[in-house]
N, C-alpha and C positions, 0 to 999 in steps of 0.2 A: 258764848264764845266771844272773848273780845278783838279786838283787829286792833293790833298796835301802830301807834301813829307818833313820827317825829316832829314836835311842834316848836315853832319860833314865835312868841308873843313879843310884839312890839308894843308896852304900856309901864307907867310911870305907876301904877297904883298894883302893889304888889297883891290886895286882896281882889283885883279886878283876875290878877291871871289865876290866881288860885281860885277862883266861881268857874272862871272858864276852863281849866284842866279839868272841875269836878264835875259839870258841865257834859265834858266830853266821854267823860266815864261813865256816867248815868245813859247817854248814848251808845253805850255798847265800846268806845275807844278805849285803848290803855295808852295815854298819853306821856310820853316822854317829852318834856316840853323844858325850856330856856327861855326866861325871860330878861327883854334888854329896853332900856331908856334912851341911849345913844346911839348917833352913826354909827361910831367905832364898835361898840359892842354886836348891831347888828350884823355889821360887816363878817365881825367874829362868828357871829350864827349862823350866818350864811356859809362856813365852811363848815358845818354839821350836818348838812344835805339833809335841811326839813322836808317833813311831806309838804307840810303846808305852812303859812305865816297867815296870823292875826295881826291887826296893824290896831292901836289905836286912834281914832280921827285926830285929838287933842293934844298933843303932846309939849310941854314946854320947849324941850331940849331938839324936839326932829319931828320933822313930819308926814305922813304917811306919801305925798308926791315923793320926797325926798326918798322914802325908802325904795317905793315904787321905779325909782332912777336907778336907783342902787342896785337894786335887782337883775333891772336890765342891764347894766354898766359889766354886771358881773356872768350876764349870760346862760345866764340860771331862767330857767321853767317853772315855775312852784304855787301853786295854787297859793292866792292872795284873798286874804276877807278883813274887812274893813270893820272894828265890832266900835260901835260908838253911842253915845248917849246922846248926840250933840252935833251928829252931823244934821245939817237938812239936805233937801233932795238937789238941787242944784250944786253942794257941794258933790255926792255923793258922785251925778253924772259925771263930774269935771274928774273924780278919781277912778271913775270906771273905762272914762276913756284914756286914762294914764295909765291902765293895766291893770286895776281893781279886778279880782273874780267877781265879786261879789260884797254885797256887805249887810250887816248885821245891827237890829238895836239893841241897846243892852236891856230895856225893856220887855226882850224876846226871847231872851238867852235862850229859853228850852226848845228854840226851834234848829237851833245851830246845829244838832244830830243828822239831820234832814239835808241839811246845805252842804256839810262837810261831805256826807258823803256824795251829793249831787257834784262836788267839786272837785272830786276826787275821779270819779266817775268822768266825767268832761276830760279832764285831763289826762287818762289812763285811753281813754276813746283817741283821743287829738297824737297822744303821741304814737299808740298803735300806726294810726294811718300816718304817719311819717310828719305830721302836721305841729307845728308850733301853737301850744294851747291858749285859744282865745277867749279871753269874758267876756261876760253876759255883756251882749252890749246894750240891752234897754231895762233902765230899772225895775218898769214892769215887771221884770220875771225874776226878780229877787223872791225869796220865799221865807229867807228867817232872820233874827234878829240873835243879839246876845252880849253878853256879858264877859267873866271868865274865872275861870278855875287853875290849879296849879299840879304840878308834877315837874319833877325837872332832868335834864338832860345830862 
């Protein structure tokens, strides 16, 4: 049975979301997903009411703090994962404590099954109890890495 999931991919490299939708299907998801390069587009995606966003570290045009503000700005809840090739750990802290869930290497991709639902989980926990869902706050307890796959929205 798969568990359908609204996804928002923030990445410049169209075959990166298309690994990660495939990705997430191979994980049991049936991903509906939108992929976007700019502010403005993600803005757009953010009135899709994703389950979740993929952010990529790297971006020419936007970058993942930037969306991360964005998010907030817009008052929105939504499980955040950061899927990069290129982040290191020092960056990674600085965007986890800007609201990152979590994050990912693309190295790792087939661990993302694992995360998604762990972050999903977290977040279904945080808003039951009336609570505004909070990230991992210590990197230590990151668990998967990834890449990305495609489907669309």
């Amino acid at each position: 049975m798969t568990v359908p999931l609204n996804v928002l991919i923030v990445e410049d490299s169209k075959a990166d979301g298309e690994l990660l939708a495939h990705e997430l299907r191979n994980a049991g998801f049936e991903p509906t997903w939108k992929r976007v390069e700019t502010e403005a587009d993600y803005c757009a995606g953010l009135d899709l009411h994703p389950d979740i966003i993929f952010s990529d570290f790297s971006l020419p045009q936007f970058s993942t703090l930037r969306a991360l503000e964005l998010l907030k700005n817009h008052g929105l809840d939504i499980p955040f994962i950061i899927v990069s090739g290129t982040i290191g750990e020092e960056r990674a802290v600085e965007n986890m404590k800007g609201g990152a869930t979590d994050y990912v290497l693309k190295d790792h991709i087939k661990r993302i099954g694992p995360g998604v639902r762990r972050a999903l989980k977290d977040h279904a926990t945080a808003r039951s109890a009336g609570a505004t869902f909070a990230p991992r706050s210590s990197i230590a307890r990151r668990s998967f890495a990834g890449d990305d796959s495609a489907t669309s929205i």
